[in-house]
N, C-alpha and C positions, 0 to 999 in steps of 0.2 A: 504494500500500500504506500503509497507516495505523500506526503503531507504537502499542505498547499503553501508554505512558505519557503517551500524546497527547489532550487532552481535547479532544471534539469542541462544538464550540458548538451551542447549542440551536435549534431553527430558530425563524424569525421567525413564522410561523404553523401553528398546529394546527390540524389539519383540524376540522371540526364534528363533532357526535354529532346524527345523525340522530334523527328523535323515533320514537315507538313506531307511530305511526300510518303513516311514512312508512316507516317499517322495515318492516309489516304489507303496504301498497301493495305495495312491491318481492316479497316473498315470493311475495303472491296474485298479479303478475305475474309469475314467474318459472314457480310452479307452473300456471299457464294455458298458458305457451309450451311449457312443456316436454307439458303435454297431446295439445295442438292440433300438437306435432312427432311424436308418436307414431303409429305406426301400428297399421292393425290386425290385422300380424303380429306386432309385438311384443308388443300386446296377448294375445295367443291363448298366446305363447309363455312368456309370465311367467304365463297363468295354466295353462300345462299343468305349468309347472316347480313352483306352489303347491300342485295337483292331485297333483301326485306325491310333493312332501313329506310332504302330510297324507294318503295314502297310505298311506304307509310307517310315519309317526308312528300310529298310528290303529291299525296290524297288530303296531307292537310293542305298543303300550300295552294292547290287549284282550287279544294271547295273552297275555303275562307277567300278566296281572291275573286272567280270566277262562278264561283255554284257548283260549277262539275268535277267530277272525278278523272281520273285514269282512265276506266273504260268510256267515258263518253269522249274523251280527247285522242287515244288511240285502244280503240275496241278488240280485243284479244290478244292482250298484250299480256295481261296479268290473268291468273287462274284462280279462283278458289270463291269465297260466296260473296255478293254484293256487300258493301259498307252499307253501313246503318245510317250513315247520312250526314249533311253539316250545314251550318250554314253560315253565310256571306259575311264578313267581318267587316265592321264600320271603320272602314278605313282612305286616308286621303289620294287620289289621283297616282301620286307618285310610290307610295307605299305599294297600292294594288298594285301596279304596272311590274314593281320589282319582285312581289312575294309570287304573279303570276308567271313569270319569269324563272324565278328560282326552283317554281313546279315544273315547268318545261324542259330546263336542264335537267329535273332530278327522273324525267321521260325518258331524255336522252338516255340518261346513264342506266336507266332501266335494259335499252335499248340495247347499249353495247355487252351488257352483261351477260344478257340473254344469247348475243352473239359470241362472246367468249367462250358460254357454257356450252352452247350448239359446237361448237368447233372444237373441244375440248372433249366433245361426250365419248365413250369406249363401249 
């Protein structure tokens, strides 16, 4: 146990600072391993979890913006039972235009995923 009035001596040597290049190495080897240890259920499963978020993000953001859903903006896109419904948020010109927006991108990306999983299927 150390007491708090005890000054500790400095050690005799400091580790190095690694350079940006080698710091860059380790990463891009880190982030390979960790790839190549993945499988391709995990894979599937982070992206049905991404899938679901924008989903969900996508259905609040058109009905509170516009009224509609996902199926009424692009109709069989998405599988499973009708949403229960929502409605229109009191909001200013430029807010709706953005949060309308923000659902049509999270379409898109509904979009690309759907095509990743298509072209990924075994």
């Amino acid at each position: 146990m150390t007491k708090a009035n005890i000054v500790l001596p400095s050690p005799h040597r400091w580790p190095l600072m690694a350079s940006t290049r080698e710091m860059l190495e380790f990463a891009l080897a880190a982030e390979i391993a960790l790839y190549e240890a993945a499988s391709y259920d995990v894979f599937r499963s982070l992206l049905y979890e991404s899938v679901n978020l924008h989903i969900y993000e996508a259905e609040l953001f058109l009905r509170s913006s516009v009224g509609r859903g996902i199926n009424d903006i692009s109709p069989g896109l998405v599988e499973g039972p009708a949403p229960i419904g929502g409605v229109i948020a009191n909001l200013d010109n430029r807010a709706r235009s953005f949060i309308e927006e923000s659902g049509s991108a999270s379409v898109g990306h509904i979009r690309s995923c759907r095509l990743i999983h298509i072209f990924h299927k075994n």
